[in-house]
C-alpha positions in Angstrom: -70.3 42.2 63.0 -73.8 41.3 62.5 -75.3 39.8 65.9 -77.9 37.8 64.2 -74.4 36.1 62.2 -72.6 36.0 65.1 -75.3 34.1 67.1 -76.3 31.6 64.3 -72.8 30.5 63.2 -71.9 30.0 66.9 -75.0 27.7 67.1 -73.5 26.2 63.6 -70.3 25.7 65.4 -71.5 24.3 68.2 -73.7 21.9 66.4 -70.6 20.9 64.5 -68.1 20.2 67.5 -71.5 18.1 68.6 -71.6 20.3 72.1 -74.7 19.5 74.2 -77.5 20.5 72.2 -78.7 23.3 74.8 -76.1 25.0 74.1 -76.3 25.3 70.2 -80.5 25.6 70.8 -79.8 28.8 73.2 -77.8 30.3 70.5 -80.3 29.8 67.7 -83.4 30.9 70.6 -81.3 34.4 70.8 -81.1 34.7 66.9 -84.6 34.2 66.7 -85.4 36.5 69.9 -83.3 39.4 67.7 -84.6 38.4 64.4 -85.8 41.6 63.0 -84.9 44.3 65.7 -84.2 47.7 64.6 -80.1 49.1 65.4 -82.0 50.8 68.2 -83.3 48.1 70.2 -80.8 46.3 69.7 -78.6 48.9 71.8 -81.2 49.5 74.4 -80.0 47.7 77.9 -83.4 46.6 77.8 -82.6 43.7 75.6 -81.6 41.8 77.8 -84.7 41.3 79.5 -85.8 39.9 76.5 -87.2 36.5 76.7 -85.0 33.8 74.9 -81.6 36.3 75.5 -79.4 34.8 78.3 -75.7 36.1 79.6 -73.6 34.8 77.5 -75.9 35.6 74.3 -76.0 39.3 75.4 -72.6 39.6 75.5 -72.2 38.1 72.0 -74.3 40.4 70.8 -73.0 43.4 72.6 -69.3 42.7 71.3 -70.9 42.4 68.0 -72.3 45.5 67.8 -69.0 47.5 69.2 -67.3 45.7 66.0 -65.9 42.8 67.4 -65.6 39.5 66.1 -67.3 37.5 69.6 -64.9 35.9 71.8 -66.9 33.0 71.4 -67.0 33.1 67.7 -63.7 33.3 67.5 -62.0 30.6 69.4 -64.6 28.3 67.9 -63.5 29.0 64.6 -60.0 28.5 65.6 -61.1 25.0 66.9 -62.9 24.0 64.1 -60.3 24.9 61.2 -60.1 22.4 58.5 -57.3 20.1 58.7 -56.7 18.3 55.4 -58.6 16.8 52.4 -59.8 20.5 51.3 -59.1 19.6 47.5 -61.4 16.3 47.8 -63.5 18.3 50.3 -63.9 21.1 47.2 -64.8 18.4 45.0 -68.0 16.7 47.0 -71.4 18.6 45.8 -73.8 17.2 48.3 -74.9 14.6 51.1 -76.5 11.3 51.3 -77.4 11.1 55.3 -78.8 13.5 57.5 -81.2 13.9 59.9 -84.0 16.0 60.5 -86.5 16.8 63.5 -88.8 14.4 62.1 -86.8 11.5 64.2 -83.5 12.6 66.3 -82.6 16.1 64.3 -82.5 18.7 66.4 -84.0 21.3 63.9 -86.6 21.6 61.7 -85.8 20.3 57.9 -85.9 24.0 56.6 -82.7 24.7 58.8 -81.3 22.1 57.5 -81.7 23.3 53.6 -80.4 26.8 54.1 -76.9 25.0 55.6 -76.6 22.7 52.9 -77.3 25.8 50.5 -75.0 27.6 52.8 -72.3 24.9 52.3 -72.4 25.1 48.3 -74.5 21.9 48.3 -76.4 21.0 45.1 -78.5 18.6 46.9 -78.9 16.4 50.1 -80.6 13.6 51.0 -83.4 13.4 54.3 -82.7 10.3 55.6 -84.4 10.1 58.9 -85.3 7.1 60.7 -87.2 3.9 60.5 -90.3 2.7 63.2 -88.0 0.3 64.6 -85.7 2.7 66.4 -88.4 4.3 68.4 -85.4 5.6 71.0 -84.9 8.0 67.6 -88.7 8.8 67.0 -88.4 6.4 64.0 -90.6 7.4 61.0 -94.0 5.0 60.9 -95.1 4.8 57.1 -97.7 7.3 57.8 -95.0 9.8 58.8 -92.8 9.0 56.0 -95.4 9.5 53.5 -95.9 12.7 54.9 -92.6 13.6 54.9 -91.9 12.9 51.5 -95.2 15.0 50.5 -93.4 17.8 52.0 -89.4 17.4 50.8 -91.0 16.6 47.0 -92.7 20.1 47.4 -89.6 21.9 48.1 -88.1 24.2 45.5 -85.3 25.7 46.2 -83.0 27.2 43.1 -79.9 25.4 42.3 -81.0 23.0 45.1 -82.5 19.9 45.1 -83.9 17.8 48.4 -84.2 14.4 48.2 -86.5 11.7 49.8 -85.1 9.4 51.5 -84.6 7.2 54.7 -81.9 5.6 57.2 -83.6 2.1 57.4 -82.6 -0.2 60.1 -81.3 -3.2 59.4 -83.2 -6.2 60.6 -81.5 -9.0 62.6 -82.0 -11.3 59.4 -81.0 -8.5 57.2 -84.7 -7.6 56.4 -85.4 -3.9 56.2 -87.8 -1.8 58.4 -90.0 -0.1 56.2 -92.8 -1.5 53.5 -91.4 -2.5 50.1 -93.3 -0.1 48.5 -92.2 2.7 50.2 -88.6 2.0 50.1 -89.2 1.5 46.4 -90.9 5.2 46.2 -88.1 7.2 47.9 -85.0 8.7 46.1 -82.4 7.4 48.5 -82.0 4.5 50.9 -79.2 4.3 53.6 -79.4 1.3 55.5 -77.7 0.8 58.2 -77.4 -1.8 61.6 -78.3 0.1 65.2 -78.7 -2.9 67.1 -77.6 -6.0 67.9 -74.1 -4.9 66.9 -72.6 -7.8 68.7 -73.7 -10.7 67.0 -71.5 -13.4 66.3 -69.4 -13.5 62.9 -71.2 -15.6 60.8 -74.9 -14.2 61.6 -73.7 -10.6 60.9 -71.8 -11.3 58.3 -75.4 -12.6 56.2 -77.4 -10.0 57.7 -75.0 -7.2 56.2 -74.5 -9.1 53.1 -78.5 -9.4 52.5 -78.5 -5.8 53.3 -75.8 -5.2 50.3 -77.8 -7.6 48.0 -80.9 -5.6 48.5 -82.3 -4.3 45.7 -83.2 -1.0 47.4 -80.7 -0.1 48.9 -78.3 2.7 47.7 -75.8 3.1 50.9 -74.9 0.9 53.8 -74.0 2.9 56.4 -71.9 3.3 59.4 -71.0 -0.3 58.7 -69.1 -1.6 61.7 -71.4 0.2 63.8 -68.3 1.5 66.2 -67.8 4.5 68.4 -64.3 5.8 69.0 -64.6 8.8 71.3 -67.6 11.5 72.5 -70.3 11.6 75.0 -72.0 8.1 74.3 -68.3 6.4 75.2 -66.5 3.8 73.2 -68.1 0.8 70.9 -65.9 -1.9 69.5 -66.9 -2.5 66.0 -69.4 -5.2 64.7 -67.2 -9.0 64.0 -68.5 -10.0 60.0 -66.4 -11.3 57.0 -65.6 -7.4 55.5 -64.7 -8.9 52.3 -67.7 -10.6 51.9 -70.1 -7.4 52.9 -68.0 -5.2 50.3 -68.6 -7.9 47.8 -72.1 -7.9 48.2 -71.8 -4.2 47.7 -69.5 -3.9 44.6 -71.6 -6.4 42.7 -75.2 -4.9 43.3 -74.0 -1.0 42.7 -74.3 -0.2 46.8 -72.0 2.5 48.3 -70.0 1.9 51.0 -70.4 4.9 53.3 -67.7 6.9 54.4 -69.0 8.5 57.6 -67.7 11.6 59.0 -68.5 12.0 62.1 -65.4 11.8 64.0 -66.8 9.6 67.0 -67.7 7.3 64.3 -64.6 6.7 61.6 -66.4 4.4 60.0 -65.0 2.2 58.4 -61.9 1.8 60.1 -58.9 2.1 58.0 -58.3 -1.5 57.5 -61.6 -2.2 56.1 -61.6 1.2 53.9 -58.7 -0.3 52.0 -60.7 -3.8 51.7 -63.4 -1.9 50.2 -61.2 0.2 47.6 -59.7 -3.4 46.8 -63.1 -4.7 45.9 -63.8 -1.9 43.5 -66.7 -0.5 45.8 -68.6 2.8 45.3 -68.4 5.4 48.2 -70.5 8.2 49.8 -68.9 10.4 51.7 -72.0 11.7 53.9 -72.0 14.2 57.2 -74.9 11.8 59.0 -75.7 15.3 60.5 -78.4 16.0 63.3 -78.0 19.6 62.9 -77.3 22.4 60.4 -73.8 22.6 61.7 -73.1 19.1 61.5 -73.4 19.1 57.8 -69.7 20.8 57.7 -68.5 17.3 59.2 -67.8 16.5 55.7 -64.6 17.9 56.3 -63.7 15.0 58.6 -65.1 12.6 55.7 -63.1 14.1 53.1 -59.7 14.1 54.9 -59.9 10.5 55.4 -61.0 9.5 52.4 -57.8 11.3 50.7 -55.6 10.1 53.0 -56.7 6.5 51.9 -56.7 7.2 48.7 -60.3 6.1 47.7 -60.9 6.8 44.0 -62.6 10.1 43.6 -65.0 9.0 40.6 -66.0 6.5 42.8 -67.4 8.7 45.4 -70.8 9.4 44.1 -71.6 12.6 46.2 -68.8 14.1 43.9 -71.1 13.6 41.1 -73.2 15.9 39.5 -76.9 15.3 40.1 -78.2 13.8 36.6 -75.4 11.4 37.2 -76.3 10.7 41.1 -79.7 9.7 39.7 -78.6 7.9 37.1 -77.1 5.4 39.5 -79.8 5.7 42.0 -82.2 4.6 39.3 -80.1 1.8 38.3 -81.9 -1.2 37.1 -82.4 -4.1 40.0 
């Protein structure tokens, strides 16, 4: 097997089980550090003096080259088999949420391209943060404008990157970045990161304004809840549900089918209110590394087990029709 392969898909696979982000960083440091190397350096004992190349790289790399699949590799894979919703999961042809190192990403938005190429993706949406959530290197308007110059000069065949933003969600359902800006942008994922606790009927009309908002495309993460990982447990936001998927279903806004699995967002419950209400759904990785964008997998099981409507996921459509409906009039 191909060390550089080996190294970079355990760093994919580690990004997508969401292990420490050392551990995924010293992987993709040792494919980097071998990037290049001739068969015969690569086999010199040498190597593994080589800055960037630890113990348990060099013995990934050394069981690659004696024709192994790497110990590593392997029981990763095994852990991280698909388990259900492959026929939806076959069916979704990009992403509407992920991050980049612009504002919490852990890589650079390039790396994030080739693994949304790598996943059969026909486009993807950036979607960093806004300035409010400065604890995620939120995106002032001088950085997003920047930004934005540099995703709309990407070209990339088959491929298409899209602008685009998580915007926080105001305590009076206002949104953190300037009109104009939000107007500009191809995509706009809001979403609530603080202040999740907030009594019934005041989060119930901030979430609702955030639905009604003509720029808005996706309302994510909507309860706001954490179920299991590293940051603990989060009880989900207390609003009227039928009232937010209202708000949605009648201005065109998808309801956003998160997949990471510490998220589940929405819960069950309210994924059946929203089918009920006739809501549009993205189904989107809200990745923070190339390897999270396979989380999709998690996205898609749920939403088949549900039963949500599959022409009324829009990151099954194609991407005249995406736009279409992201260019919907006001």
């Amino acid at each position: 097997m191909d060390p550089l392969e080996a190294l970079t898909e355990i760093a994919y696979l580690l990004e997508r089980e969401r292990s420490s982000r050392y551990k995924s960083k010293a992987f993709r440091t040792a494919a980097a550090a071998i990037a290049g190397l001739t068969p015969e350096e690569l086999h010199d004992p040498a190597l593994r003096r080589r800055a960037g190349i630890g113990e348990s790289t060099f013995t990934v790399i050394q069981q690659a080259l004696a024709g192994q699949v790497p110990e590593r590799l392997a029981t990763l894979r095994a852990e991280t088999a698909p388990t259900g919703g492959e026929e939806l999961r076959a069916r979704l042809r990009g992403d509407l949420h992920s991050h980049s190192e612009w504002s919490d990403g852990l890589t650079p938005i390039e790396a994030m391209v080739d693994a949304a190429r790598g996943l059969g993706h026909e486009y993807l949406a950036l979607t960093d943060h806004s300035p409010r959530l400065t604890v995620a290197n939120g995106l002032s308007p001088e950085r997003l404008r920047e930004q934005m110059e540099i995703v709309r000069g990407h070209r990339s065949e088959g491929f298409t990157l899209l602008t685009g933003i998580e915007v926080d969600i105001l305590d009076e359902g206002d949104l953190d970045q300037q009109d104009e800006l939000l107007r500009e942008l191809d995509v706009v994922v809001a979403s609530a990161h603080s202040k999740l606790r907030m009594e019934r009927g005041p989060m119930t009309r901030r979430l609702v304004a955030a639905a009604s908002d003509p720029r808005v495309d996706v309302l994510g993460h909507v309860t706001g809840r954490l179920v299991e990982g590293a940051r603990g447990t989060r009880p989900p936001s207390d609003f009227d549900a039928a009232a937010v998927f209202s708000a949605c279903a009648e201005s065109g806004v998808a309801v956003e089918i998160n997949s990471r699995p510490e998220r589940q967002d929405p819960p069950d419950d309210l994924l059946a209110l929203a089918i009920d209400a006739g809501c549009l759904f993205s189904i989107d990785s809200d990745a923070h590394a190339p390897g999270q964008l396979s989380l999709l997998d998690y996205g898609a099981a749920r939403a088949e087990a549900a039963g949500v409507p599959v022409d009324r996921i829009v990151t099954t459509w194609p991407l005249d029709r995406l736009r279409e409906w992201l260019e919907r009039p006001r």
